[in-house]
MIDOSE-1310 file (N, C-alpha, C; in nm, 2 decimals, decimal comma, always signed):
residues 98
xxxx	-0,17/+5,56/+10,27/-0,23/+5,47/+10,16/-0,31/+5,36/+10,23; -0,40/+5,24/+10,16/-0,48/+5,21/+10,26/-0,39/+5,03/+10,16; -0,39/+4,96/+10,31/-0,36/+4,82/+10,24/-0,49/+4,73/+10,29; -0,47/+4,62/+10,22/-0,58/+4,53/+10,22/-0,47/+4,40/+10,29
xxxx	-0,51/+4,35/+10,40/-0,47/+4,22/+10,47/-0,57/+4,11/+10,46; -0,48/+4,00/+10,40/-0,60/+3,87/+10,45/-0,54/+3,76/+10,48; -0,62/+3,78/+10,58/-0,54/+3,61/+10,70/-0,59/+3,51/+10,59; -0,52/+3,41/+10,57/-0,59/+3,26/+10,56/-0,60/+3,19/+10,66
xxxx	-0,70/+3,12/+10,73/-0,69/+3,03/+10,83/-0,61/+2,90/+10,78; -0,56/+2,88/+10,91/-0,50/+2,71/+10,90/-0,63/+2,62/+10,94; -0,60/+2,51/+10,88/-0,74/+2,39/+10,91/-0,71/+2,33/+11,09; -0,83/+2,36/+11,10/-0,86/+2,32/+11,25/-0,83/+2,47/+11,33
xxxx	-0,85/+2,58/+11,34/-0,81/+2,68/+11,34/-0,91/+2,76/+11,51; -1,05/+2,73/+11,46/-1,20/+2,76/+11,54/-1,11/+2,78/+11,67; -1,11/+2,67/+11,73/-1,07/+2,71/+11,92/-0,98/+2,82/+11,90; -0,84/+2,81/+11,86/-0,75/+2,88/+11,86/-0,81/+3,07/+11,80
xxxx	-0,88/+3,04/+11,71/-0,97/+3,20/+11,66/-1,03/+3,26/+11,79; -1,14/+3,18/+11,87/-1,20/+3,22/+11,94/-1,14/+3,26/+12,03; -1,00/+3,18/+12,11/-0,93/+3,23/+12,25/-0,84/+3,38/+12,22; -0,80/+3,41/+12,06/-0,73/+3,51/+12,05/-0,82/+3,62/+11,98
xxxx	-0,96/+3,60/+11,98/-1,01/+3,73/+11,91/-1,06/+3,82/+12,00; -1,01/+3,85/+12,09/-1,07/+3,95/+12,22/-0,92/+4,04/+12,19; -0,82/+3,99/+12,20/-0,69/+4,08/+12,18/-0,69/+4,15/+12,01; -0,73/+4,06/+11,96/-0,71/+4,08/+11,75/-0,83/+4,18/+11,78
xxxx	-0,97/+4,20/+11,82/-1,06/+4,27/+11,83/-1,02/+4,41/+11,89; -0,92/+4,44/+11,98/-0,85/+4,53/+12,08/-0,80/+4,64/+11,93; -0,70/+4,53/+11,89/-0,61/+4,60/+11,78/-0,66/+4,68/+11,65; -0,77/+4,63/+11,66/-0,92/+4,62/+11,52/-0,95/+4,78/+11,54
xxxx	-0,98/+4,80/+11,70/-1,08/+4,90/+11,77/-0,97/+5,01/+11,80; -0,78/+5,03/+11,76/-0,74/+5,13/+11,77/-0,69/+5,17/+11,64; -0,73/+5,11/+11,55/-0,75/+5,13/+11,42/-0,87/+5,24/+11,33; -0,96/+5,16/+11,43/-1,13/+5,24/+11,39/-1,11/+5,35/+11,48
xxxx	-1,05/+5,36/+11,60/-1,07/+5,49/+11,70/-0,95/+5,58/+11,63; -0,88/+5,60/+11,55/-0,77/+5,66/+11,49/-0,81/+5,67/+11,32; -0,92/+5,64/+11,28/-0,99/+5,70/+11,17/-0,94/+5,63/+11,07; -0,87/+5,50/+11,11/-0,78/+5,47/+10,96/-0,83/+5,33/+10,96
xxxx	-0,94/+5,24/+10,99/-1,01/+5,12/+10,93/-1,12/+5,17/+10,88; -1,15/+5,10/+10,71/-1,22/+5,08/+10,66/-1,27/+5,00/+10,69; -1,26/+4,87/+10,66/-1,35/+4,76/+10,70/-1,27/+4,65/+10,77; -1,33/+4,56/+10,82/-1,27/+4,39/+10,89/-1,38/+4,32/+10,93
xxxx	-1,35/+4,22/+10,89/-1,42/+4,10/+10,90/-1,40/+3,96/+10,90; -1,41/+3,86/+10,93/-1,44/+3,69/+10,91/-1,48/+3,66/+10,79; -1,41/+3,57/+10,66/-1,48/+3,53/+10,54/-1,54/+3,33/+10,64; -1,67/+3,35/+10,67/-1,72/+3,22/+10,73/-1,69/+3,11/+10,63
xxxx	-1,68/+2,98/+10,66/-1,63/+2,87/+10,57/-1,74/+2,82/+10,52; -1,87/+2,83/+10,54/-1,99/+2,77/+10,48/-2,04/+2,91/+10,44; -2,18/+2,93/+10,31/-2,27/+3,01/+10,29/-2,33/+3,04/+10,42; -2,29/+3,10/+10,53/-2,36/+3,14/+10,65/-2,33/+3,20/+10,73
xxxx	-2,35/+3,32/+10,76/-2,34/+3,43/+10,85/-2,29/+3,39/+10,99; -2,35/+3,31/+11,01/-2,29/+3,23/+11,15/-2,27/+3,06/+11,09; -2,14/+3,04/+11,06/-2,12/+2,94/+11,00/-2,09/+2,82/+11,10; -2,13/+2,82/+11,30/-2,07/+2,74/+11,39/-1,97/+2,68/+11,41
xxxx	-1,96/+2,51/+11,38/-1,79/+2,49/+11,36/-1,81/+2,45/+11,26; -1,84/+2,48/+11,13/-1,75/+2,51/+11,06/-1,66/+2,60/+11,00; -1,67/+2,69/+11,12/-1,56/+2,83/+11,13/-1,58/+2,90/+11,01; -1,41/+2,96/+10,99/-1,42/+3,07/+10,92/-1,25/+2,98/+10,80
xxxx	-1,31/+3,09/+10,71/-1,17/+3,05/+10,61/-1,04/+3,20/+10,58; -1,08/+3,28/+10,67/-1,03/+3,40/+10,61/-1,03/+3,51/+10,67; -0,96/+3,62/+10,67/-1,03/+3,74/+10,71/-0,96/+3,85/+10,65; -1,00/+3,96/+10,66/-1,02/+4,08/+10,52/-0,99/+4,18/+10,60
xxxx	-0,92/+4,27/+10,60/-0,95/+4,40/+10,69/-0,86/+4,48/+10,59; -0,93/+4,62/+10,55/-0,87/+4,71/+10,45/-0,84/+4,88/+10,55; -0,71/+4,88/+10,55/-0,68/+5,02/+10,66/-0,58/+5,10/+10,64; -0,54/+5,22/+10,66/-0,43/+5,29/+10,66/-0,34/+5,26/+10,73
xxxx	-0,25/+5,31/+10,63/-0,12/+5,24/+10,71/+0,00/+5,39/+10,60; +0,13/+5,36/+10,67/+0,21/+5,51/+10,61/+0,26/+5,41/+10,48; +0,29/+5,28/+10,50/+0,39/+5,24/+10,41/+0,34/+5,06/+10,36; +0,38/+5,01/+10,29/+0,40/+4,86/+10,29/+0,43/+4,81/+10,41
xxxx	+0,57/+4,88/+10,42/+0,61/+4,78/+10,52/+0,52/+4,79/+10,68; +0,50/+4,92/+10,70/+0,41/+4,91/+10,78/+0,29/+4,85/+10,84; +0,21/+4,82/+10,70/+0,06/+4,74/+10,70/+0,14/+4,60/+10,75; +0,27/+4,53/+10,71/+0,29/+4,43/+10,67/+0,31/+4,36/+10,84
xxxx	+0,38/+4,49/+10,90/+0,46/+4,46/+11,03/+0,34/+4,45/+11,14; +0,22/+4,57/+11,10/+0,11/+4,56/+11,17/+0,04/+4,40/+11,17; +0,05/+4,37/+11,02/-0,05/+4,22/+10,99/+0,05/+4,13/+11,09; +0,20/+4,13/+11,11/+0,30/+4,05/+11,14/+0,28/+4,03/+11,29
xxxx	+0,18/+4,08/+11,37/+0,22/+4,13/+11,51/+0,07/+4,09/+11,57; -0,01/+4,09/+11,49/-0,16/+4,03/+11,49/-0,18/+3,89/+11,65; -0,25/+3,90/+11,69/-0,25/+3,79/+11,76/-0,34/+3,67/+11,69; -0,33/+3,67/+11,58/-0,40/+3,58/+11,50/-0,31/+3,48/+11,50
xxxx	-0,20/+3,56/+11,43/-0,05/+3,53/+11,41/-0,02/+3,45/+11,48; -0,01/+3,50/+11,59/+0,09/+3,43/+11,72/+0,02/+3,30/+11,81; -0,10/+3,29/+11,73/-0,18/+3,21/+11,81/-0,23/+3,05/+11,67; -0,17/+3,12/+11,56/-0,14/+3,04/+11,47/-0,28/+2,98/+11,41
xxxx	-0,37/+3,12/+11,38/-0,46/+3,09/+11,36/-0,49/+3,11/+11,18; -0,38/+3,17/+11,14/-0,37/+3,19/+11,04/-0,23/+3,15/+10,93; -0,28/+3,09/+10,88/-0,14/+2,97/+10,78/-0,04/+3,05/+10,70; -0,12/+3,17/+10,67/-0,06/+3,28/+10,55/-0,15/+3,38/+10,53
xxxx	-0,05/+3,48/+10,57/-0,11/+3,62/+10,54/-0,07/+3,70/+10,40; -0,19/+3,79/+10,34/-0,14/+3,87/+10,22/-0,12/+4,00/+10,26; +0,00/+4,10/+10,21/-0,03/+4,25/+10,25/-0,07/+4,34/+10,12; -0,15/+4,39/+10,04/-0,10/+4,44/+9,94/-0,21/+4,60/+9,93
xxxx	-0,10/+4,70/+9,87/-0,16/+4,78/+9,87/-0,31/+4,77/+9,85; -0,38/+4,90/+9,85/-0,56/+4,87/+9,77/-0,60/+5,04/+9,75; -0,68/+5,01/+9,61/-0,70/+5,14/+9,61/-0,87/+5,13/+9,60; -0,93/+5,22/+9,70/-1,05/+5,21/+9,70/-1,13/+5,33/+9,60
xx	-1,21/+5,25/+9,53/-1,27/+5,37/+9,44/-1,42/+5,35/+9,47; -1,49/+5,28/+9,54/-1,63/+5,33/+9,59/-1,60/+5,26/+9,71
């Protein structure tokens, strides 16, 4: 089944995003090589594609996973996580119809 994760960043978050998105990026890429990411991305904190510092507020990634608890343990293990780039995470199922 596919869950939908979304980081919320913590405030003042930028440096810490940047030093841990090479490993978070790793994790992203055995997701997509195993056929089970739909999407991921950065929600930017300004209307702008490249928002500078004013960073990001969020991030979205929708993927297969066997279970709940799975998606949840995956989101839990994140180096986003551990690098405390993110204040609160959501796990929740998703059902994609287009």
């Amino acid at each position: 089944m596919l869950y939908m994760i979304q980081g919320h960043d913590a405030p003042d978050s930028l440096d810490a995003r940047l030093a841990a998105r090479p490993e978070h990026l790793e994790r992203l890429q055995a997701l997509r090589d195993t056929g089970r990411l739909v999407l991921a991305g950065p929600c930017p904190a300004i209307d702008s594609p490249d928002p500078g510092p004013a960073g990001f507020s969020a991030s979205l990634i929708v993927a297969e996973f066997p279970s709940l608890e799975a998606a949840r343990e995956w989101a839990d293990a994140d180096p986003y996580v551990r690098a405390g780039v993110y204040a609160s995470v959501d796990v929740r199922p998703f059902k994609q119809v287009f």
